[in-house]
N, C-alpha and C positions, 0 to 999 in steps of 0.2 A: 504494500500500500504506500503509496508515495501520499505524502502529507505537509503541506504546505501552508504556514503565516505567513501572513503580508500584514506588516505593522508599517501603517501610515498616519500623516495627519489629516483632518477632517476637508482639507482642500485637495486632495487626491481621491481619486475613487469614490464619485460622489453620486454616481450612477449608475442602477442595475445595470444597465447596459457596460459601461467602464469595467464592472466588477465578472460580467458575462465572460466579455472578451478576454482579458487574462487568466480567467479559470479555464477556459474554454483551450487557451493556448496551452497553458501548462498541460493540462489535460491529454492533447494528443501527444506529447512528447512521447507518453508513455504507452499509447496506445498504438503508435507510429513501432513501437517497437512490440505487440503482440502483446500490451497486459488489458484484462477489460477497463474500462471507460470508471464502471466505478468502486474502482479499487484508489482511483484520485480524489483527493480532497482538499479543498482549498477554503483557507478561513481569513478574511477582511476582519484586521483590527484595530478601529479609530482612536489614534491613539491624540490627546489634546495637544496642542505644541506647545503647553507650558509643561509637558511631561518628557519632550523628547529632547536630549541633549546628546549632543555628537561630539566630540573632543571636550568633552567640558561647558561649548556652548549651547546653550537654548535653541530650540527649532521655532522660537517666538519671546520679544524681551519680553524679561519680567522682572526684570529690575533696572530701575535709572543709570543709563551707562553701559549695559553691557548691550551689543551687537549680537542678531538674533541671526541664523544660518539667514544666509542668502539664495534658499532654493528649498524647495521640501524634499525632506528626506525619508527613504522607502528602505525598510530591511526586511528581506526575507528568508525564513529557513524553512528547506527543506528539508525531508526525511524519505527515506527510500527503505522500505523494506520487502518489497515485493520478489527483489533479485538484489544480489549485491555484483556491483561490477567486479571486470576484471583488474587485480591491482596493476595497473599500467600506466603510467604517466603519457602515452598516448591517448588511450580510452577515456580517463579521467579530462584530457583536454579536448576531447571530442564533443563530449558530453556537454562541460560546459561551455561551447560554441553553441551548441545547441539552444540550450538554454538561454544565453547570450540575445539568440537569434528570436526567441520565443517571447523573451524581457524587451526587446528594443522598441516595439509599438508602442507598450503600454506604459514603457517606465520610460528610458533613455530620448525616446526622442519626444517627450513631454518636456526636456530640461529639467527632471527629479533629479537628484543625486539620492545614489543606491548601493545598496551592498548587498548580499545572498552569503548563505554557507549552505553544506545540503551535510545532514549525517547519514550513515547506513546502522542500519538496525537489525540484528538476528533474525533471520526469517522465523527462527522456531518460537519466540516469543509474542507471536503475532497470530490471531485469530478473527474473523468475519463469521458476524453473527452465529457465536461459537464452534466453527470450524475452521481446521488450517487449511490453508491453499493449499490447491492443488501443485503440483509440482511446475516450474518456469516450462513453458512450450509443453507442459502433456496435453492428451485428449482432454481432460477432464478440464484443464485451464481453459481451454479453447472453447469450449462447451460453456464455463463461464464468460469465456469473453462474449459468446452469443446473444446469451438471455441475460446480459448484463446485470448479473445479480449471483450472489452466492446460492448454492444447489448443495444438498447434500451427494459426496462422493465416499464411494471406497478408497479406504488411505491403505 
């Protein structure tokens, strides 16, 4: 299950629609690569700008004298646990191009300043609607990638 924050301030993503499209992106990444549709999750979180500081400074003053960010600022993490990649410093920069390419509509060429990290998470600690996936490319994944929904399987 890949799982995705997006911690913003309330002047980003101020539209189902805004909030569609980057769910929507992130979305096929993973779909693009054979996992179902919803196994992704994606969570918008408005965060005030007198809560967001980035080096020290405020994402909005709030105090006389100090200089508030010059751009609103987007951090998101992701989490993959669906498949863990291959440890490769090719793959891993593949990946995120990808990624890259997937953030540039909605974030980049907005003029946001942004940051991302993605962690990997043990496939075996991870269950859907109390069972664990099926195995990466079996029948049985693909069968859920169909009916886009968890199905009870034979493990």
């Amino acid at each position: 299950m890949p799982l995705w924050h997006v911690y913003h301030p309330p002047t980003t993503f101020t539209t189902a629609a805004s909030k569609t499209a980057l769910a929507a992106a992130l979305t096929k990444l993973y779909t693009d690569v054979g996992l179902p549709a919803f196994y992704v999750n994606v969570y918008f979180h408005r965060i005030p700008p007198t809560d967001i500081y980035v080096g020290g400074q405020p994402q909005e003053s709030v105090e006389p004298g100090v200089e508030p960010l010059a751009k609103p600022f987007v951090r998101l993490v992701g989490e993959q646990i669906a498949v863990r990649m291959e440890d490769s410093d090719g793959v891993y920069a593949a990946w995120l191009d990808k990624i890259d390419a997937a953030l540039k509509p909605h974030i980049q060429e907005k003029g946001y300043d942004w940051e991302y990290h993605i962690d990997e998470t043990e496939r075996r600690l991870w269950k859907i609607a109390g069972l664990y996936a099926p195995p990466f490319g079996s029948e049985e994944e693909k069968m859920w990638f169909t009916v886009n929904k968890a199905v009870p399987w034979k493990e």
